[in-house]
N, CA, C and O atoms as CSV, one atom per row, in Angstrom:
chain,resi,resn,atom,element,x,y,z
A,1,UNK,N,N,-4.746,-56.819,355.485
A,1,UNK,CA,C,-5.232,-56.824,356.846
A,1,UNK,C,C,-4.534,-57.962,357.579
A,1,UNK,O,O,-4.299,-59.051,357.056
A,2,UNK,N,N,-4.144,-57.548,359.133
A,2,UNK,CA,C,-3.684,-58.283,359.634
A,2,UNK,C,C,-4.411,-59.189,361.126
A,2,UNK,O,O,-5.107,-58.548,361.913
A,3,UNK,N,N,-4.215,-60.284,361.291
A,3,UNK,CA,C,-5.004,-60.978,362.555
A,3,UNK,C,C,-4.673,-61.728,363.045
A,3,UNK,O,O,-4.341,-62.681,362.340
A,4,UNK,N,N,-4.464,-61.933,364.969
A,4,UNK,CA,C,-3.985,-62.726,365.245
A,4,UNK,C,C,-5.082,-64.315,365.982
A,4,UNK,O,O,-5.913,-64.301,366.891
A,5,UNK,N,N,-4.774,-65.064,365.431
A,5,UNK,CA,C,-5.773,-66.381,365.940
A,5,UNK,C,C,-6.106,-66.283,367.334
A,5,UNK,O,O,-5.092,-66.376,368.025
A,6,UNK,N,N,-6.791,-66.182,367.763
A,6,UNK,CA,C,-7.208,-66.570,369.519
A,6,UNK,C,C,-8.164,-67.871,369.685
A,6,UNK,O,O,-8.437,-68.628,368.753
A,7,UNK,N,N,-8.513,-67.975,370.682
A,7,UNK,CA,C,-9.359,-68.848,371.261
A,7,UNK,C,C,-10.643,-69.106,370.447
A,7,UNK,O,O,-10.733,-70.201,369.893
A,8,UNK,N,N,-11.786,-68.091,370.295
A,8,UNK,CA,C,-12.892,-67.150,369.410
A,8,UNK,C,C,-12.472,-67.507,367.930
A,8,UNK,O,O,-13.317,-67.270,367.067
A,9,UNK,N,N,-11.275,-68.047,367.540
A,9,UNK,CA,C,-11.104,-67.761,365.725
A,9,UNK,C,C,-11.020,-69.605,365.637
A,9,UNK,O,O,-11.095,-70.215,364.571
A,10,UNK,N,N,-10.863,-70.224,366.912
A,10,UNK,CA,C,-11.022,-72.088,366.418
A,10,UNK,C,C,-11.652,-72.912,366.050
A,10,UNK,O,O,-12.490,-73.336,366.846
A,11,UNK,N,N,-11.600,-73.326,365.160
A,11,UNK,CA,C,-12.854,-74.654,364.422
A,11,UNK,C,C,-13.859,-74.878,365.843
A,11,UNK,O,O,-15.080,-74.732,365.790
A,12,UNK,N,N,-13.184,-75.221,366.988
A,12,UNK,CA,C,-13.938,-75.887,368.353
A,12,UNK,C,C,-14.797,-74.650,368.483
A,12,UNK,O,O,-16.014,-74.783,368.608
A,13,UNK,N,N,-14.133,-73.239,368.456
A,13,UNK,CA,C,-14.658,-72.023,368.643
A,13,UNK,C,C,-16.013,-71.781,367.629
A,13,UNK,O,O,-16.993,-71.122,367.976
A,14,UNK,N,N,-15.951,-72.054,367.088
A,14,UNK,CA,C,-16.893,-71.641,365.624
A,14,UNK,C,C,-17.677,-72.667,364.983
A,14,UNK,O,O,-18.569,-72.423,364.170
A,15,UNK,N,N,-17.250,-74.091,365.451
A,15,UNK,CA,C,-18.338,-75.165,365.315
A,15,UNK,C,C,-17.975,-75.695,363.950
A,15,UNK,O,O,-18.742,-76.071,363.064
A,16,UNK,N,N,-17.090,-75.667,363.952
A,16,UNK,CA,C,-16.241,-76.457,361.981
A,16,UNK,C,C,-15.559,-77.177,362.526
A,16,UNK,O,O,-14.651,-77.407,361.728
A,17,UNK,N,N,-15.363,-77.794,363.543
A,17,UNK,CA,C,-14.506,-79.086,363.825
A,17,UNK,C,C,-14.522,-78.776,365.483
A,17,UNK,O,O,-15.181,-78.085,366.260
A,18,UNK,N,N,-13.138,-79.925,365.557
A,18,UNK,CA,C,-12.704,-79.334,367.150
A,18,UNK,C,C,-11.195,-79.515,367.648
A,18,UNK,O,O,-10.543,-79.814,368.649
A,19,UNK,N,N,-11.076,-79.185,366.464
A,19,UNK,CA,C,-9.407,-78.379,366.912
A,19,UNK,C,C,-9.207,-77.276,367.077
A,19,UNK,O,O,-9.886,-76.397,366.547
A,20,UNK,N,N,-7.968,-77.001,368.056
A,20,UNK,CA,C,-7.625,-75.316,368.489
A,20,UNK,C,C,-6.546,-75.168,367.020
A,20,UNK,O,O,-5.362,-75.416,366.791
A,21,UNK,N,N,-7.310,-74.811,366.503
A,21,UNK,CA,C,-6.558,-74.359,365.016
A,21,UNK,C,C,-7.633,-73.071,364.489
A,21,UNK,O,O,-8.824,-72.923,364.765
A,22,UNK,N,N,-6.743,-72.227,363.641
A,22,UNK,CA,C,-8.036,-70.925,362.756
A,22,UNK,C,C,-9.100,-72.183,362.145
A,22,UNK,O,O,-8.735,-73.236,361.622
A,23,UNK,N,N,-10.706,-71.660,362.416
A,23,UNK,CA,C,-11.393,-72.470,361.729
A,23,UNK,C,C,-11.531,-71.232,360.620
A,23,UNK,O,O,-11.568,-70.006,360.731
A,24,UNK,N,N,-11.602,-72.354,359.258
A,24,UNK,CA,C,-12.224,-72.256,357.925
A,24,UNK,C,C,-13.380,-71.081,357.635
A,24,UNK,O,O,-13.367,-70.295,356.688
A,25,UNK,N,N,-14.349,-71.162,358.658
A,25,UNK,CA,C,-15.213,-69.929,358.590
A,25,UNK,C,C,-15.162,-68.663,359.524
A,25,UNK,O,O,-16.114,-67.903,359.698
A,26,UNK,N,N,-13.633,-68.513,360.234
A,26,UNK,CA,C,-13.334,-67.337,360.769
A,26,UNK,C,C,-12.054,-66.774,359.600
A,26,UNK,O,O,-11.583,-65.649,359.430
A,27,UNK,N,N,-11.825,-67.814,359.067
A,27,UNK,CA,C,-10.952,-67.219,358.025
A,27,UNK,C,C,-11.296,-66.902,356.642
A,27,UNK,O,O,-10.581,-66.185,355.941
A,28,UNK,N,N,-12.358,-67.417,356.256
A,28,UNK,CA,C,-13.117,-66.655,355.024
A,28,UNK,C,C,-13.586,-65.372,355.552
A,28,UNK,O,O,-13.581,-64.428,354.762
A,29,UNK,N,N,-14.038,-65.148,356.887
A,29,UNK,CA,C,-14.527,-63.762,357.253
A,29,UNK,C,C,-14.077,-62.762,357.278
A,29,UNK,O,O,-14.655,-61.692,357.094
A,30,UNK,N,N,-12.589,-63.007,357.589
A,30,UNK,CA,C,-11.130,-62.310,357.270
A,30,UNK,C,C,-11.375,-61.940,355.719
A,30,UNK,O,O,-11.584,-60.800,355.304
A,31,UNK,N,N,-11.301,-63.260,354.844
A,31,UNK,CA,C,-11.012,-62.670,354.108
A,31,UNK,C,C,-11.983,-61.847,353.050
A,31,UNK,O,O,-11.692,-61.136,352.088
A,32,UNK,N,N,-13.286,-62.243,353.632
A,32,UNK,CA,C,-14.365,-61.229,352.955
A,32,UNK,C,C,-14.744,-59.437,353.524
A,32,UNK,O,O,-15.362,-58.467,353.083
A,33,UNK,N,N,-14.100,-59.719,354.495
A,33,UNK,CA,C,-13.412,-58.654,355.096
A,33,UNK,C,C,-12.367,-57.309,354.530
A,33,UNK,O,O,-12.213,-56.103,354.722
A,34,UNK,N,N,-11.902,-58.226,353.866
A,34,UNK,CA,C,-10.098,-57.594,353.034
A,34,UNK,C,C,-11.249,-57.106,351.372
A,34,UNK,O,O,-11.321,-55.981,350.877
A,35,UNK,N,N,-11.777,-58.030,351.017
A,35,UNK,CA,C,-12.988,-57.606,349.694
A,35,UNK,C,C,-13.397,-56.631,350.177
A,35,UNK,O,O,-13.008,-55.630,349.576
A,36,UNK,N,N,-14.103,-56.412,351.117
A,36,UNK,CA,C,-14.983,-55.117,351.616
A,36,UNK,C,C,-13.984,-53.760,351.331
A,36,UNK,O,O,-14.187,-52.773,350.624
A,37,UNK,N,N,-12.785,-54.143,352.210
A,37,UNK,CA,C,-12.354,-52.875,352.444
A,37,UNK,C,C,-11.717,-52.294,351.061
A,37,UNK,O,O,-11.468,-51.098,350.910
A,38,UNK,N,N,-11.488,-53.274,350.088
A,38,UNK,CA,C,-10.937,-52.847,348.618
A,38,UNK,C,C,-12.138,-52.519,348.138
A,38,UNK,O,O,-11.711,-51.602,347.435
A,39,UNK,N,N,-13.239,-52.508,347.943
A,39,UNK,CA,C,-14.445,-52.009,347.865
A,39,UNK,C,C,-15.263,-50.643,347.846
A,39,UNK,O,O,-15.598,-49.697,347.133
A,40,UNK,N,N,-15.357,-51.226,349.205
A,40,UNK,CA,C,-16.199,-49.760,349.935
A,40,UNK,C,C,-15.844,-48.474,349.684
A,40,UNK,O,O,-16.649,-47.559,349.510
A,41,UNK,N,N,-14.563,-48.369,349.660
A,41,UNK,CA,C,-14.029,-46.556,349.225
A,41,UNK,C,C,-14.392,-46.273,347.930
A,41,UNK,O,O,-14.467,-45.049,347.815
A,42,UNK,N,N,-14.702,-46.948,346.699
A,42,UNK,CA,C,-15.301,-46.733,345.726
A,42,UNK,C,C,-17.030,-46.591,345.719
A,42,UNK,O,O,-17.708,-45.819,345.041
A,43,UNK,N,N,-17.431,-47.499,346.605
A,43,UNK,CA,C,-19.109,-46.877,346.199
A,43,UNK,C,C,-19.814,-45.384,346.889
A,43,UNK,O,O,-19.628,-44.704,347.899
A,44,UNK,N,N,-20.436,-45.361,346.061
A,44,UNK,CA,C,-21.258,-44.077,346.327
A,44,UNK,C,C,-22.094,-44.469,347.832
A,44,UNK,O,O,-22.539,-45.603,348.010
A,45,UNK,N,N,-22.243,-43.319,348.919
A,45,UNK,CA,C,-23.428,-43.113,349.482
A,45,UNK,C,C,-24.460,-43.681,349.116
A,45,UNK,O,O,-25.140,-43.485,348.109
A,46,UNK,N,N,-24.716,-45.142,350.796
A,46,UNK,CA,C,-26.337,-45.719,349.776
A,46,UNK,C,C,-25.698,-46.726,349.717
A,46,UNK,O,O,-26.096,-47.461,350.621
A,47,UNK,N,N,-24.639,-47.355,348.957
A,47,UNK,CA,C,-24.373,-48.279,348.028
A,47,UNK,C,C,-23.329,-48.998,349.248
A,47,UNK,O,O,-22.437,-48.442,349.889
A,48,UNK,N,N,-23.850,-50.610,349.314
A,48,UNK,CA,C,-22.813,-51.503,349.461
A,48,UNK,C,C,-22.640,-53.173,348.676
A,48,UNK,O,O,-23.135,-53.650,347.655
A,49,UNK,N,N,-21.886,-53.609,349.511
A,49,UNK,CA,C,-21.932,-55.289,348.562
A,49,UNK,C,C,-22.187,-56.260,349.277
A,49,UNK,O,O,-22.362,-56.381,350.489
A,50,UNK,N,N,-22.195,-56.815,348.601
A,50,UNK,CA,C,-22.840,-58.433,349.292
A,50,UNK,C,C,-22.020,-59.649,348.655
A,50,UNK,O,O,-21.366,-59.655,347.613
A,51,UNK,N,N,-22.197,-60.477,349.397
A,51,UNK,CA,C,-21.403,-61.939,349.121
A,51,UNK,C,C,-21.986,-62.478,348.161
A,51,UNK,O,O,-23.204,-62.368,348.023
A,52,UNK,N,N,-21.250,-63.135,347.351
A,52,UNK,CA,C,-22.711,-63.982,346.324
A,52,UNK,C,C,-21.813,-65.729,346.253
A,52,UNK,O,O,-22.283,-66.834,346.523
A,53,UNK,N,N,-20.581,-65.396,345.840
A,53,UNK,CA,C,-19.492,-66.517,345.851
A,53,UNK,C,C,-18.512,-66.337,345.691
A,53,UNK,O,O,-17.934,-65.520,344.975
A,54,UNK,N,N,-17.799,-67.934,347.083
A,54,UNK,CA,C,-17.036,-68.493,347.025
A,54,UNK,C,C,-16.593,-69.361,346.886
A,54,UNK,O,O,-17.367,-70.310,347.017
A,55,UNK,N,N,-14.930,-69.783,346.493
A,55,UNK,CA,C,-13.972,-70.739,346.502
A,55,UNK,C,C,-12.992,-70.308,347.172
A,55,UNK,O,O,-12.608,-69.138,347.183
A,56,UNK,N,N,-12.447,-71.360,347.871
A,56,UNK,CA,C,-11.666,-71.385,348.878
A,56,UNK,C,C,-11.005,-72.503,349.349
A,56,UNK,O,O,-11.544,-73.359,350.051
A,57,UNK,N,N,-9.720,-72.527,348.944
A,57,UNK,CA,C,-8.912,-73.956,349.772
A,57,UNK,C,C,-8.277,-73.336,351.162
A,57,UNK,O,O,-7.285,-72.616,351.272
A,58,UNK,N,N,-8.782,-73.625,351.752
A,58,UNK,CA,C,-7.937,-73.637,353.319
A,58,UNK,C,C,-6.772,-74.508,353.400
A,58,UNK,O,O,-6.995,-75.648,353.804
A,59,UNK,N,N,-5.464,-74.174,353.070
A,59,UNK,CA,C,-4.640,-75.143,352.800
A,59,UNK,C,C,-3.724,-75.858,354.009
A,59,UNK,O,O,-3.336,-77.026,354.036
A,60,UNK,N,N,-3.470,-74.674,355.123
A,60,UNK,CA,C,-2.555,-75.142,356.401
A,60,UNK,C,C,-3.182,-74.717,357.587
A,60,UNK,O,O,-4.054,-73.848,357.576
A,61,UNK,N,N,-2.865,-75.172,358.415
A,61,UNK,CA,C,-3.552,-74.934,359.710
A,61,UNK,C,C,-2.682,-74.216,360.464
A,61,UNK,O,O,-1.487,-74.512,360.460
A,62,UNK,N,N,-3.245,-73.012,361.326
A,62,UNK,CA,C,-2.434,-71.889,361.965
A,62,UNK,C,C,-3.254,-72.232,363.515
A,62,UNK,O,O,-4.413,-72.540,363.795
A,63,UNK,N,N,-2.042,-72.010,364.299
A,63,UNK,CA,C,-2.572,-72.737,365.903
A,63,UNK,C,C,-3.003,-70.998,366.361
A,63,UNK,O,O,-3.183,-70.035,365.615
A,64,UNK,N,N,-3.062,-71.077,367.708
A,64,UNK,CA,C,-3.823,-69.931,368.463
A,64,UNK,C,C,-2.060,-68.954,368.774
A,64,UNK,O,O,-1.010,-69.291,369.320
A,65,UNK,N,N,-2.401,-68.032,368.278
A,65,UNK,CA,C,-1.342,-67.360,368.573
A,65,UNK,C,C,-0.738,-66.634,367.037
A,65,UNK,O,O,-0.647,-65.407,367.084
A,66,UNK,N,N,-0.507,-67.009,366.289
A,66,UNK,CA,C,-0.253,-67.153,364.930
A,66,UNK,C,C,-1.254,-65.954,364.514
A,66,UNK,O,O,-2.461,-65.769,364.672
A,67,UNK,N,N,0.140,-64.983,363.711
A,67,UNK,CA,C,-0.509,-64.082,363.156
A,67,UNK,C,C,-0.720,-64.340,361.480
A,67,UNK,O,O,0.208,-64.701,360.756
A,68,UNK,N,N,-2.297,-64.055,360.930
A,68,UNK,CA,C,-2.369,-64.070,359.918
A,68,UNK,C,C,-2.556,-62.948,358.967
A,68,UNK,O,O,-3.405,-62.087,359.195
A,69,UNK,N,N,-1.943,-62.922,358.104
A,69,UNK,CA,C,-2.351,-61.681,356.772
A,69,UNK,C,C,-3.335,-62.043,355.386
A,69,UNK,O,O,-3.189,-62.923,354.539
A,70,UNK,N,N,-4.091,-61.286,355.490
A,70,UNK,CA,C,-5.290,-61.689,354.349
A,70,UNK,C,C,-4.975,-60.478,354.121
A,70,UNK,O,O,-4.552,-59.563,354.827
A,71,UNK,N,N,-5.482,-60.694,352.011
A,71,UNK,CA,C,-5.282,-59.642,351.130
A,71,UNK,C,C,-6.412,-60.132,349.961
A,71,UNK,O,O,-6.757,-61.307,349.836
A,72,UNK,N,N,-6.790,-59.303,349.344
A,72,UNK,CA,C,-8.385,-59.440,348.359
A,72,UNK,C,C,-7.165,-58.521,347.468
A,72,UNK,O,O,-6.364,-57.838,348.106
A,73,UNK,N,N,-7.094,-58.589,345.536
A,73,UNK,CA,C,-7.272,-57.792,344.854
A,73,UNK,C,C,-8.198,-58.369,343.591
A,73,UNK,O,O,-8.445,-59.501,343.174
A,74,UNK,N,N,-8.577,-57.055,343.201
A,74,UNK,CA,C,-9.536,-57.203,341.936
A,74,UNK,C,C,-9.072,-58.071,341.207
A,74,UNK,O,O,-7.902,-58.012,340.829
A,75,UNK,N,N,-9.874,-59.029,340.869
A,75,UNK,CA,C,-9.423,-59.114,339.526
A,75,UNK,C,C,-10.622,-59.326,338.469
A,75,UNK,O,O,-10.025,-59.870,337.539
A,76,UNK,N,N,-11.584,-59.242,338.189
A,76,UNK,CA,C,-12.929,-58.743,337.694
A,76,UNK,C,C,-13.777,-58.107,337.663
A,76,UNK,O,O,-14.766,-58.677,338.124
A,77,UNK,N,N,-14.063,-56.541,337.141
A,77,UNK,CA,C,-15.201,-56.199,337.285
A,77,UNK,C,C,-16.204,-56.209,336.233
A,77,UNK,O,O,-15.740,-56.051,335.104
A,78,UNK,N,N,-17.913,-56.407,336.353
A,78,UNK,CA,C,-18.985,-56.371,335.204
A,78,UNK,C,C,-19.653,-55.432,335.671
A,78,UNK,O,O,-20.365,-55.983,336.511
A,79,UNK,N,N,-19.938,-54.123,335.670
A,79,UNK,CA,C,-20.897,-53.297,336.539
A,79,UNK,C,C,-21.022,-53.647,337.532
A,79,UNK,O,O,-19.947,-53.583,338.128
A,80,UNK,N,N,-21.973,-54.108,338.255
A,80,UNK,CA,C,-21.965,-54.247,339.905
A,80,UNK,C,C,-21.416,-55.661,340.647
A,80,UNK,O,O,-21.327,-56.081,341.801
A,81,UNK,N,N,-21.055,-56.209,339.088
A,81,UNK,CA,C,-20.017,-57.689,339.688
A,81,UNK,C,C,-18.803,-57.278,340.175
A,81,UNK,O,O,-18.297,-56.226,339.785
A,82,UNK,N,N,-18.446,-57.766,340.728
A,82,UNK,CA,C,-16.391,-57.861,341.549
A,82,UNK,C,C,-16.216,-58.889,342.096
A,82,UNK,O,O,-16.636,-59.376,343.146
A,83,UNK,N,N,-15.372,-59.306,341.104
A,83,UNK,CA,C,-14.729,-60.620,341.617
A,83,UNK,C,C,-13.216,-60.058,342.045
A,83,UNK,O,O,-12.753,-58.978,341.679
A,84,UNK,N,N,-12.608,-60.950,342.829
A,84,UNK,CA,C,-11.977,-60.747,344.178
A,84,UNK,C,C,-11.006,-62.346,344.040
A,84,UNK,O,O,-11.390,-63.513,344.111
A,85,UNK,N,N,-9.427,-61.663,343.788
A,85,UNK,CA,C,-8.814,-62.998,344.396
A,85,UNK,C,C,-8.368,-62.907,345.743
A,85,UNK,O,O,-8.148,-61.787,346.204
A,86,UNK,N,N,-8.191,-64.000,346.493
A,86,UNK,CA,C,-8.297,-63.616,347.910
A,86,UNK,C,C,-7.185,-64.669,348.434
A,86,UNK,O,O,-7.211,-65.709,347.777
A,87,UNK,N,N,-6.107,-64.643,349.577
A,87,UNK,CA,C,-5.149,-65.398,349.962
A,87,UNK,C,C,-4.896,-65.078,351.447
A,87,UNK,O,O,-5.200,-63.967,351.881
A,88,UNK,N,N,-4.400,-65.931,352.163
A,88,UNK,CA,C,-4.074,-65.908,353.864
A,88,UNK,C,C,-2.795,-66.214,353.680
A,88,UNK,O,O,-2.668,-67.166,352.909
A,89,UNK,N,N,-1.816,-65.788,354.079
A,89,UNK,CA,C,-0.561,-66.161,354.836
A,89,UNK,C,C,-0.056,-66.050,356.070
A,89,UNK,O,O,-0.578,-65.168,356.751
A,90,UNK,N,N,0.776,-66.654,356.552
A,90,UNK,CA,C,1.456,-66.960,357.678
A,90,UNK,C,C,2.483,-65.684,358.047
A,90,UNK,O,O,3.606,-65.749,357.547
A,91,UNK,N,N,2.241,-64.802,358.692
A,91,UNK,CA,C,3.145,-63.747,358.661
A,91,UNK,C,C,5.035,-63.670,358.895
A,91,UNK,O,O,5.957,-63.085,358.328
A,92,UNK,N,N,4.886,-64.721,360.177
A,92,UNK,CA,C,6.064,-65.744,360.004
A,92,UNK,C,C,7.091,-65.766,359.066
A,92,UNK,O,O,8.111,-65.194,358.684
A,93,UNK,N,N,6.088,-67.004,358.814
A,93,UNK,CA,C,7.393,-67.715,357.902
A,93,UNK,C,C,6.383,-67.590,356.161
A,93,UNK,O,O,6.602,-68.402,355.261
A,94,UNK,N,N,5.633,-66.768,356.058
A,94,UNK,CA,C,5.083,-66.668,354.929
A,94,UNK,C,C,4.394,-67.579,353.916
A,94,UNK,O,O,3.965,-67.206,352.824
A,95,UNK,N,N,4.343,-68.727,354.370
A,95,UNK,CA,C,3.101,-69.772,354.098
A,95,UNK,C,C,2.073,-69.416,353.789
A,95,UNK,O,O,1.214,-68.701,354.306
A,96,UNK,N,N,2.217,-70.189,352.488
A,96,UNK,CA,C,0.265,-69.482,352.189
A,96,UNK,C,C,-1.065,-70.251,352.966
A,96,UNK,O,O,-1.512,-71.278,352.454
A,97,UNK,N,N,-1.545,-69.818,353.961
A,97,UNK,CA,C,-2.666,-70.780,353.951
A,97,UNK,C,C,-3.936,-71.233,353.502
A,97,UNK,O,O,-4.557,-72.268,353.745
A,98,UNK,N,N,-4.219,-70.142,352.726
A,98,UNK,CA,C,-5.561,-70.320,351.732
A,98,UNK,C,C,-5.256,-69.503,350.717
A,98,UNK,O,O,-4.450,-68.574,350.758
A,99,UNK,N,N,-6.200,-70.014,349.387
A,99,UNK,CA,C,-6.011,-69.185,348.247
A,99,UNK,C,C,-7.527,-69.214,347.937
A,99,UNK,O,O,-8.194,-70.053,348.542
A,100,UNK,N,N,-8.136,-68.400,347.073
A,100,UNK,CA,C,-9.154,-68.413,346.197
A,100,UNK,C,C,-9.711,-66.982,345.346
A,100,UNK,O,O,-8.960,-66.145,344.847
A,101,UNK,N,N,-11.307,-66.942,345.323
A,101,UNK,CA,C,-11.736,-66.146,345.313
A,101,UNK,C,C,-13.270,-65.995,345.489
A,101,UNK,O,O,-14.176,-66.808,345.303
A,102,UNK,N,N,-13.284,-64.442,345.989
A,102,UNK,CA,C,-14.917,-64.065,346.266
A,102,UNK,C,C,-15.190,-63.082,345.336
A,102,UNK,O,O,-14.464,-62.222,344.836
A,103,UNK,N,N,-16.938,-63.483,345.113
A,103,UNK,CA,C,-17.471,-62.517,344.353
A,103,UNK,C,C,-18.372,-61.848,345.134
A,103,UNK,O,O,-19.029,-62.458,345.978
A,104,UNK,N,N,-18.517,-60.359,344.915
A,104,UNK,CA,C,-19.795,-59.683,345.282
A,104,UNK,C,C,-19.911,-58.425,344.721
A,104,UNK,O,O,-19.025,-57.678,344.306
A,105,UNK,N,N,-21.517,-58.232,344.771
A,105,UNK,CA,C,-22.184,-57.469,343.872
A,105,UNK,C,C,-22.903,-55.989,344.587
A,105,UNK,O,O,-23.843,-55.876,345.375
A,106,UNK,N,N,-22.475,-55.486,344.273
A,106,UNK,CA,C,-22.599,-53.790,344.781
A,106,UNK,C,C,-24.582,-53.755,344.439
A,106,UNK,O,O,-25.301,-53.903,343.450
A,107,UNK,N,N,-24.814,-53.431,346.129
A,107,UNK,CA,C,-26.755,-52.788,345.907
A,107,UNK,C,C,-26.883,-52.025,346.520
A,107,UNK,O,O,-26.041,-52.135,347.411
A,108,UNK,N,N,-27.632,-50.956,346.703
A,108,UNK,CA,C,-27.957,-50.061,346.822
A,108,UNK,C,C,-28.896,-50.553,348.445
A,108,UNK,O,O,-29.973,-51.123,348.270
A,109,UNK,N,N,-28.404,-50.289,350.002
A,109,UNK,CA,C,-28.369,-50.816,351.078
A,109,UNK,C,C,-30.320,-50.672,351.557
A,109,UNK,O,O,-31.143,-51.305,352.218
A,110,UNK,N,N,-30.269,-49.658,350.869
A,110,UNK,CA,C,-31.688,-49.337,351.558
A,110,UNK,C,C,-32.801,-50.326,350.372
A,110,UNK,O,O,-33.725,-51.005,350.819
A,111,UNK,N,N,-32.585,-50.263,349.303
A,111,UNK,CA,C,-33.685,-51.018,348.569
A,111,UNK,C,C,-33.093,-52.887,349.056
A,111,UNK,O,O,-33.811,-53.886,349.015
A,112,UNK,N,N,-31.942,-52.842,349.383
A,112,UNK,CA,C,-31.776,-54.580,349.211
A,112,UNK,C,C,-32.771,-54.730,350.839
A,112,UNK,O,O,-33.712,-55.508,350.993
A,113,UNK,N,N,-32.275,-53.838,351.809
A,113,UNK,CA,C,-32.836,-53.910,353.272
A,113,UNK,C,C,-34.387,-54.533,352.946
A,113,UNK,O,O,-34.732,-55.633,353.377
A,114,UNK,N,N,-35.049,-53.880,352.326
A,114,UNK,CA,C,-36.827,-53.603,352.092
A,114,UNK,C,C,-37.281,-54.898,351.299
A,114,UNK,O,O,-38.468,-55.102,351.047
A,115,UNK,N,N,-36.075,-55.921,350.850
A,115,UNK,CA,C,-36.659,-56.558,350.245
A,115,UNK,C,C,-36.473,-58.025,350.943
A,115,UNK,O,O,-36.869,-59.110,350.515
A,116,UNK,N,N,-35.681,-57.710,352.262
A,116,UNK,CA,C,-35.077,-59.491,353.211
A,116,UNK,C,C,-36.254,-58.854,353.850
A,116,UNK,O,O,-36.777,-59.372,354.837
């Protein structure tokens, strides 16, 4: 998946600092985003996932304008566990700007709903 930084995606924007730079929690969203979509085409009707954990180094800072590419692949599954390595780059000049990974766990939408 691809995205370009605006105004709306800055630390100042999103309350993680206050620089016009991608903040940290518009770019995990991205990239829990990229998990979903490697995901979702596998579960059944009914069935989605949820966040449970992350790690995440945010390594470079991308100004407003700057297009970014986030990508999730498997790399764990336990039954309804999936773990997820996850990375941002700089479309550019191909800089990585974050690496890690997310986990989340496939529930069944209507029983998890009934129980928040």
């Amino acid at each position: 998946m691809t995205f370009r930084v605006t105004e709306d995606d800055t630390a100042a924007a999103v309350g993680s600092g206050s620089l016009p730079v991608l903040g940290t929690p518009r770019l995990l969203a991205w990239l829990e985003a990229a998990t979903c979509a490697c995901l979702s085409p596998l579960l059944p009707e009914g069935q989605t996932s949820v966040g449970t954990r992350v790690q995440l180094e945010h390594l470079a800072a991308s100004p407003v304008g700057d297009s970014v590419e986030v990508s999730a692949s498997s790399a764990y599954v336990d039954g309804r566990l999936h773990r997820f390595t996850v990375s941002a780059r700089d479309t550019s000049s191909g800089r990585v700007l974050a690496a890690g990974e997310i986990t989340r766990v496939v529930v069944d939408a209507e029983r998890f709903m009934s129980r928040v």
